[in-house]
C-alpha positions as CSV (number, residue, x, y, z in Angstrom):
1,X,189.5,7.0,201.7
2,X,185.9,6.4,199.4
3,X,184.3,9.4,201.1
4,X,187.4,11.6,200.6
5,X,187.8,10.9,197.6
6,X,184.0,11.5,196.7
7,X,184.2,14.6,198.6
8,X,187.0,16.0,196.2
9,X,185.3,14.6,193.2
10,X,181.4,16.4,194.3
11,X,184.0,19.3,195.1
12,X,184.8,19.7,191.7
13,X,181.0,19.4,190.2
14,X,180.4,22.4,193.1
15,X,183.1,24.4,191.2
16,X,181.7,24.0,187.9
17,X,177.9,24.5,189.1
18,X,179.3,27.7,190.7
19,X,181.2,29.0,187.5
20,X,177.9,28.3,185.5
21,X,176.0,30.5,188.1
22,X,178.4,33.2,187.9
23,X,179.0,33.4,184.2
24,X,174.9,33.1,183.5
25,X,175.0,36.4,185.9
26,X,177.2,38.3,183.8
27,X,175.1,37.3,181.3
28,X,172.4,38.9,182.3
29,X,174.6,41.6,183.3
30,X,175.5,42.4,180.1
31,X,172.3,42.0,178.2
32,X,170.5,44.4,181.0
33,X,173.9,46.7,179.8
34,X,172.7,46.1,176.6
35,X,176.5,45.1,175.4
36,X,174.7,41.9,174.3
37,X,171.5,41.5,173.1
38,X,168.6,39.3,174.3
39,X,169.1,36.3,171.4
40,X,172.9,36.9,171.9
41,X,172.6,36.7,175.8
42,X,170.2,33.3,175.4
43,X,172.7,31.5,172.9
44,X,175.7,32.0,175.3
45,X,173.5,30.8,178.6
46,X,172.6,27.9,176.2
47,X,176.5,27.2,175.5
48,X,176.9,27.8,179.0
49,X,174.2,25.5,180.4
50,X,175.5,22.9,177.6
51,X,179.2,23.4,179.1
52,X,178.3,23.0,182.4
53,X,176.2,19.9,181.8
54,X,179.3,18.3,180.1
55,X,181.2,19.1,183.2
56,X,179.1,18.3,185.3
57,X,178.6,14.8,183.5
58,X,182.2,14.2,183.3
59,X,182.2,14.4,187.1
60,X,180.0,12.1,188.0
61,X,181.6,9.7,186.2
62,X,184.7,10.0,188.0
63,X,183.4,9.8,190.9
64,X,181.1,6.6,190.1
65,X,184.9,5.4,188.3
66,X,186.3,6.2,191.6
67,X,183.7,4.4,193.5
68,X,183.6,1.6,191.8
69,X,188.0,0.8,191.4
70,X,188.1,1.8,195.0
71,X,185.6,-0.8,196.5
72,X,187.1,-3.7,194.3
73,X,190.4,-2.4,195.8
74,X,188.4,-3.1,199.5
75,X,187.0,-5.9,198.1
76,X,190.4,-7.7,197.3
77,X,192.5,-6.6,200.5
78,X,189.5,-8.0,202.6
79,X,190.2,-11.3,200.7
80,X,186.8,-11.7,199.8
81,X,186.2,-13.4,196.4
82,X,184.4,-12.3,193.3
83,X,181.4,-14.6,191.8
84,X,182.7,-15.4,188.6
85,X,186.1,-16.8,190.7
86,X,183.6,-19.2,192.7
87,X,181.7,-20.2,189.4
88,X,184.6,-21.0,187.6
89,X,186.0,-23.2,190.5
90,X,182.0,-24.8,190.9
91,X,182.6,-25.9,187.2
92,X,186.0,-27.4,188.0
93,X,184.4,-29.3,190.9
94,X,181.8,-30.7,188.8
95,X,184.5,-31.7,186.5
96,X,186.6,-33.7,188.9
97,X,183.7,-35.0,190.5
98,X,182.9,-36.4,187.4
99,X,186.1,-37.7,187.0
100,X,185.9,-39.7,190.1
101,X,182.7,-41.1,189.7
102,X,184.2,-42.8,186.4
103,X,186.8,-44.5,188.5
């Protein structure tokens, strides 16, 4: 389920990085067509690069988002129990201990 779920997610960032490539071509395409000019075809890569690095970020971060809900999710159907469950119940052992040895 993880590794699907990453697959989709790094899917997405391929999408994106593939847009990116094909709009920076057309770019080009046009400033070699000269219906944009040099500075006009380096501002729009730049908004382009600056788009695609948003995307891109955004991505990730779903997919560490992802990641991380979907292993507590494995972690809490395997029954296993988190370390600030067992510290909390050390410090009410203590406590009772405590307790008993002032009987």
């Amino acid at each position: 389920m993880i590794n699907d779920l990453k697959k989709l997610l790094l899917a997405g960032v391929g999408a994106v990085a593939t847009t990116y490539e094909k709009a920076s071509e057309v770019v080009d395409e046009l400033v070699q067509k000269g219906r944009l000019t040099v500075d006009e075809g380096k501002e729009l890569s730049e908004e382009l690069k600056r788009n695609f690095t948003t995307k891109a970020t955004e991505k990730i971060n779903e997919i560490k988002s992802v990641n991380k809900e979907s292993l507590e999710k494995v972690i809490s159907e395997l029954g296993y129990v988190k370390k600030e469950e067992i510290d909390k119940l050390k410090v009410r052992i203590e406590f009772l201990e405590n307790k008993l040895d002032q009987m």
